[in-house]
N, C-alpha and C positions, 0 to 999 in steps of 0.2 A: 654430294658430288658422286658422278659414279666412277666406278672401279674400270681398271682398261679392262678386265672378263665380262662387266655389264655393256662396256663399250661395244664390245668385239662382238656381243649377243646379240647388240641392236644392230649393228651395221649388217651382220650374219641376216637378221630378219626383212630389214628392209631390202638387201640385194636379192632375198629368196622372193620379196613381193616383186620386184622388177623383172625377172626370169620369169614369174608367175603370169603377167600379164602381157609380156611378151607373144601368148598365145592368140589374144584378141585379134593381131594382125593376121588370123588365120579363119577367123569367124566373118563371112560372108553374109550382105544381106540383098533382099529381092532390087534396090533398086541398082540403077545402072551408072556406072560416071556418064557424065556431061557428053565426053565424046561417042557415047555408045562403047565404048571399046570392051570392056565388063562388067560382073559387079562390083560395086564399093566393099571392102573391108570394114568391121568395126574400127578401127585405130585413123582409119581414112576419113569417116564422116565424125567422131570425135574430135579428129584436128580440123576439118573443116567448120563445124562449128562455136568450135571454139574460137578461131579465129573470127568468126560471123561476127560473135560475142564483142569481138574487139571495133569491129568494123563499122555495127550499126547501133554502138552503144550509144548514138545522140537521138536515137527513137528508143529508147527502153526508158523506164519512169525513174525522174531527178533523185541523188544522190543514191543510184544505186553501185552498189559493189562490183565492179567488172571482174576483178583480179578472184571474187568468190565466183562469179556467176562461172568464168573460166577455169575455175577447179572442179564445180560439180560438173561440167560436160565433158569434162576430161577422164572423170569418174563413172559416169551413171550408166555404163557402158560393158562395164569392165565385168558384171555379174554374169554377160550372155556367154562368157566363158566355159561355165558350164548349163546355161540355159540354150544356149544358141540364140539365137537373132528368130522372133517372133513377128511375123507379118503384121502390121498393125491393122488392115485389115480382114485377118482369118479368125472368123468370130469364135470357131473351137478352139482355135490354138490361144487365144486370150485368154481361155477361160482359166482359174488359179496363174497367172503369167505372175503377178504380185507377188501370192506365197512363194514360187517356186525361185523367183529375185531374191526375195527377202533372203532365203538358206542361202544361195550361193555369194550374198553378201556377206554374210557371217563368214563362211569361209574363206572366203579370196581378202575383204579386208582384216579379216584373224588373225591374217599372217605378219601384219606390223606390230613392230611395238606397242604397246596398247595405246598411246595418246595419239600416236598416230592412226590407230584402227579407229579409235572411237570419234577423230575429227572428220577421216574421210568415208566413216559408216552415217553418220551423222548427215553431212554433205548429199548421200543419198538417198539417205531416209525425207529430206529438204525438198531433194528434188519430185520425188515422188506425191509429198503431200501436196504439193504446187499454193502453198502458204504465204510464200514468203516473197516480196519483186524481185528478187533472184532468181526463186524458183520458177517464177510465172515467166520471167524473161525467157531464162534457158528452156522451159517447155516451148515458148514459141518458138525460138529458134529449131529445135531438136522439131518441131512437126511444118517451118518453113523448107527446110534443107531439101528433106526428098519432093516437096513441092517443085522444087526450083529443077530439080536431077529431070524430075518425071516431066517438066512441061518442055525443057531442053532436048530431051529424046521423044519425042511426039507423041509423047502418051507411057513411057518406058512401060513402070512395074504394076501402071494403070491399066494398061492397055490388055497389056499378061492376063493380068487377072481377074478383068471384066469388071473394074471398081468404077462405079459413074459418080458422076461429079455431086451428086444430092451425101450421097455417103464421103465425099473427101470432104462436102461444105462442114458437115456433121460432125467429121474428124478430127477439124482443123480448128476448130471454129473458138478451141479456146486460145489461138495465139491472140486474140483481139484481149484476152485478160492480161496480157504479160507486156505487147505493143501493139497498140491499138492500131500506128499507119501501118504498121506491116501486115496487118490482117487487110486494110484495104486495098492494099497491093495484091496482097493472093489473092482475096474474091474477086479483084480485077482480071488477075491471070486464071483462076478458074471458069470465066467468063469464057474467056479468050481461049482457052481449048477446047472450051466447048463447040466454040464458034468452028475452031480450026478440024474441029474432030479427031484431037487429041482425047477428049472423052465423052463419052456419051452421057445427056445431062440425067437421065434417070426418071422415075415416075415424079419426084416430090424438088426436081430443081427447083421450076419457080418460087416455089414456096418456101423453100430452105434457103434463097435468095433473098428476097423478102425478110426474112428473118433476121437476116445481118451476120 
Protein backbone atom coordinates (compact mmCIF):
# COMPACT_ATOMS: atom_id res chain seq x y z
CA UNK A 1 0.00 0.00 0.00
CA UNK A 2 1.42 3.21 -0.58
CA UNK A 3 2.33 5.97 1.85
CA UNK A 4 0.19 9.44 1.63
CA UNK A 5 4.29 10.87 0.50
CA UNK A 6 4.14 8.09 -2.27
CA UNK A 7 0.59 9.33 -2.82
CA UNK A 8 1.30 12.95 -3.00
CA UNK A 9 4.55 12.05 -5.37
CA UNK A 10 2.21 10.40 -7.90
CA UNK A 11 -0.55 12.83 -7.91
CA UNK A 12 2.55 15.67 -7.97
CA UNK A 13 3.81 13.64 -11.23
CA UNK A 14 0.83 13.03 -13.04
CA UNK A 15 -0.56 16.93 -12.62
CA UNK A 16 3.12 17.91 -13.88
CA UNK A 17 2.21 15.59 -17.02
CA UNK A 18 -1.14 17.46 -17.54
CA UNK A 19 0.49 21.00 -17.42
CA UNK A 20 3.20 19.28 -19.54
CA UNK A 21 0.90 18.55 -22.45
CA UNK A 22 -1.17 21.36 -22.12
CA UNK A 23 1.41 22.75 -24.60
CA UNK A 24 0.16 20.62 -27.67
CA UNK A 25 -2.82 22.96 -27.88
CA UNK A 26 -0.07 25.46 -29.17
CA UNK A 27 1.53 23.13 -31.85
CA UNK A 28 -0.03 24.01 -35.12
CA UNK A 29 -0.23 21.84 -38.26
CA UNK A 30 -0.33 22.61 -42.23
CA UNK A 31 -3.80 21.52 -42.58
CA UNK A 32 -6.72 23.90 -42.29
CA UNK A 33 -10.31 23.34 -40.34
CA UNK A 34 -13.06 22.50 -42.42
CA UNK A 35 -14.32 25.98 -42.36
CA UNK A 36 -11.13 27.51 -43.90
CA UNK A 37 -10.97 29.69 -40.86
CA UNK A 38 -7.19 28.42 -39.79
CA UNK A 39 -4.97 25.89 -38.90
CA UNK A 40 -5.97 22.90 -36.77
CA UNK A 41 -3.89 22.53 -33.47
CA UNK A 42 -2.33 19.20 -32.33
CA UNK A 43 -5.12 18.69 -29.33
CA UNK A 44 -7.86 19.77 -32.17
CA UNK A 45 -7.18 16.81 -34.59
CA UNK A 46 -6.28 14.44 -31.64
CA UNK A 47 -9.86 15.07 -30.36
CA UNK A 48 -11.22 14.81 -33.66
CA UNK A 49 -10.06 11.56 -34.17
CA UNK A 50 -10.54 10.20 -31.50
CA UNK A 51 -13.87 10.72 -31.74
CA UNK A 52 -13.74 9.36 -35.57
CA UNK A 53 -12.44 6.34 -33.57
CA UNK A 54 -15.86 6.19 -31.67
CA UNK A 55 -17.86 7.15 -34.78
CA UNK A 56 -16.85 4.68 -37.51
CA UNK A 57 -15.85 1.90 -35.24
CA UNK A 58 -18.61 -0.55 -37.10
CA UNK A 59 -15.92 -0.30 -40.31
CA UNK A 60 -12.82 -1.11 -38.13
CA UNK A 61 -12.01 -5.12 -37.77
CA UNK A 62 -14.55 -7.34 -35.18
CA UNK A 63 -13.63 -7.41 -31.66
CA UNK A 64 -11.51 -4.61 -31.79
CA UNK A 65 -10.66 -2.44 -28.75
CA UNK A 66 -12.19 1.30 -29.13
CA UNK A 67 -11.66 2.43 -25.70
CA UNK A 68 -7.54 1.44 -26.51
CA UNK A 69 -7.70 2.49 -30.06
CA UNK A 70 -9.11 6.00 -28.31
CA UNK A 71 -6.16 6.17 -25.97
CA UNK A 72 -3.37 5.82 -28.37
CA UNK A 73 -4.83 8.79 -30.65
CA UNK A 74 -5.14 10.78 -27.77
CA UNK A 75 -1.49 10.01 -27.13
CA UNK A 76 0.51 9.57 -30.48
CA UNK A 77 0.55 13.14 -30.63
CA UNK A 78 1.75 14.37 -27.65
CA UNK A 79 5.65 13.88 -28.63
CA UNK A 80 5.45 16.97 -31.45
CA UNK A 81 5.65 18.86 -28.27
CA UNK A 82 9.03 19.07 -28.73
CA UNK A 83 9.30 17.64 -32.28
CA UNK A 84 6.76 20.12 -33.69
CA UNK A 85 4.17 18.74 -36.21
CA UNK A 86 6.26 17.29 -39.35
CA UNK A 87 4.38 17.66 -42.85
CA UNK A 88 3.77 14.29 -43.73
CA UNK A 89 4.54 15.14 -47.01
CA UNK A 90 8.11 17.10 -46.71
CA UNK A 91 10.37 14.18 -47.75
CA UNK A 92 13.55 16.04 -45.75
CA UNK A 93 11.74 16.89 -42.83
CA UNK A 94 10.83 12.87 -42.48
CA UNK A 95 13.91 12.05 -42.52
CA UNK A 96 15.09 10.44 -38.63
CA UNK A 97 11.02 11.95 -37.65
CA UNK A 98 10.98 8.28 -35.85
CA UNK A 99 14.30 8.76 -33.77
CA UNK A 100 13.66 12.23 -33.02
CA UNK A 101 9.68 10.90 -31.50
CA UNK A 102 11.22 8.12 -29.98
CA UNK A 103 13.36 10.90 -27.38
CA UNK A 104 10.70 13.11 -27.00
CA UNK A 105 8.55 10.09 -25.81
CA UNK A 106 10.83 9.15 -23.37
CA UNK A 107 10.68 12.43 -22.04
CA UNK A 108 7.21 13.81 -22.02
CA UNK A 109 5.81 10.07 -20.97
CA UNK A 110 8.90 9.99 -18.15
CA UNK A 111 7.07 12.23 -16.39
CA UNK A 112 4.30 9.74 -15.01
CA UNK A 113 4.56 7.49 -12.49
CA UNK A 114 6.28 4.70 -14.09
CA UNK A 115 3.20 2.26 -14.72
CA UNK A 116 1.65 4.97 -16.05
CA UNK A 117 4.81 6.07 -18.47
CA UNK A 118 5.31 2.54 -19.36
CA UNK A 119 1.37 2.02 -20.38
CA UNK A 120 1.11 5.14 -22.34
CA UNK A 121 4.92 4.85 -23.93
CA UNK A 122 3.86 1.46 -24.83
CA UNK A 123 0.42 2.71 -26.44
CA UNK A 124 2.98 4.63 -28.74
CA UNK A 125 5.37 2.52 -29.29
CA UNK A 126 1.74 0.36 -30.78
CA UNK A 127 0.81 2.93 -32.62
CA UNK A 128 3.81 3.42 -34.54
CA UNK A 129 4.75 -0.36 -35.31
CA UNK A 130 1.19 -0.38 -36.88
CA UNK A 131 0.99 -4.34 -35.64
CA UNK A 132 -1.65 -4.46 -33.98
CA UNK A 133 -5.91 -3.76 -35.40
CA UNK A 134 -5.68 -1.01 -33.17
CA UNK A 135 -2.80 0.24 -34.41
CA UNK A 136 -3.88 -0.26 -38.05
CA UNK A 137 -7.29 1.21 -37.10
CA UNK A 138 -5.92 4.52 -35.42
CA UNK A 139 -3.26 4.69 -38.49
CA UNK A 140 -6.12 4.93 -40.66
CA UNK A 141 -8.04 7.25 -39.10
CA UNK A 142 -4.92 9.54 -38.02
CA UNK A 143 -4.04 9.53 -42.35
CA UNK A 144 -8.35 9.80 -43.19
CA UNK A 145 -8.68 13.13 -41.00
CA UNK A 146 -6.57 15.66 -43.09
CA UNK A 147 -8.01 13.85 -46.12
CA UNK A 148 -11.34 14.83 -45.18
CA UNK A 149 -9.98 18.76 -43.76
CA UNK A 150 -8.03 18.90 -47.42
CA UNK A 151 -10.96 17.84 -49.87
CA UNK A 152 -13.43 20.36 -47.58
CA UNK A 153 -11.22 23.27 -48.35
CA UNK A 154 -10.56 22.53 -52.11
CA UNK A 155 -7.49 21.23 -51.99
CA UNK A 156 -6.33 23.23 -48.45
CA UNK A 157 -2.57 21.91 -47.36
CA UNK A 158 -2.64 20.06 -50.97
CA UNK A 159 -2.95 22.72 -52.89
CA UNK A 160 -0.24 24.81 -50.52
CA UNK A 161 2.10 22.46 -51.28
CA UNK A 162 1.88 21.29 -54.75
CA UNK A 163 1.09 17.45 -53.38
CA UNK A 164 -0.84 15.48 -56.35
CA UNK A 165 -2.88 12.91 -55.82
CA UNK A 166 -0.40 9.90 -57.12
CA UNK A 167 1.68 10.74 -53.81
CA UNK A 168 -1.61 11.23 -51.30
CA UNK A 169 -2.68 7.55 -53.23
CA UNK A 170 0.93 6.45 -51.87
CA UNK A 171 0.51 8.13 -48.62
CA UNK A 172 -2.62 6.93 -47.73
CA UNK A 173 -2.72 3.88 -49.02
CA UNK A 174 -2.22 2.04 -45.82
CA UNK A 175 -5.64 2.92 -44.24
CA UNK A 176 -7.03 0.07 -46.43
CA UNK A 177 -4.79 -2.26 -43.78
CA UNK A 178 -6.59 -0.96 -40.72
CA UNK A 179 -10.43 -0.28 -42.66
CA UNK A 180 -10.70 -1.51 -45.64
CA UNK A 181 -14.33 0.60 -46.64
CA UNK A 182 -12.73 3.71 -45.48
CA UNK A 183 -9.86 3.43 -47.86
CA UNK A 184 -12.71 3.02 -50.66
CA UNK A 185 -14.23 6.02 -49.72
CA UNK A 186 -10.97 8.07 -49.82
CA UNK A 187 -9.81 6.76 -53.28
CA UNK A 188 -13.29 7.65 -54.07
CA UNK A 189 -12.85 11.20 -52.73
CA UNK A 190 -9.24 11.26 -54.24
CA UNK A 191 -10.86 10.67 -57.41
CA UNK A 192 -13.24 13.35 -57.00
CA UNK A 193 -10.76 16.15 -56.46
CA UNK A 194 -9.09 15.22 -58.87
CA UNK A 195 -11.92 15.58 -61.06
CA UNK A 196 -12.82 18.87 -59.11
CA UNK A 197 -9.27 20.27 -59.29
CA UNK A 198 -8.71 20.12 -55.82
CA UNK A 199 -5.57 18.16 -56.92
CA UNK A 200 -3.69 17.62 -59.64
CA UNK A 201 -3.42 13.78 -60.34
CA UNK A 202 0.48 13.64 -61.01
CA UNK A 203 2.53 11.71 -63.50
CA UNK A 204 1.72 8.00 -61.94
CA UNK A 205 -2.21 8.71 -60.99
CA UNK A 206 -3.46 6.04 -63.16
CA UNK A 207 -1.32 3.71 -62.21
CA UNK A 208 -1.27 4.31 -58.51
CA UNK A 209 -5.21 3.92 -59.08
CA UNK A 210 -5.05 0.75 -60.48
CA UNK A 211 -3.08 -0.32 -57.82
CA UNK A 212 -5.81 -0.10 -55.09
Amino acid sequence: METSSEQSRRLSAQLAFIREIDRVKSIYRQTVLMDGARRENDAEHSWHIAIMAVTLSEHAPPELDVLRTVTMLLVHDLVEIDCGDTFCYDTEGMVGKHERESVAADRIFGILPHDQAAYLRDLWDEFEARETPEARYANALDRLQPMLQNYATSGGAWREHGVTADRVLRRNRIIADGAPELWSYARAMIADAVSRGFLDPGPEFRREMELG
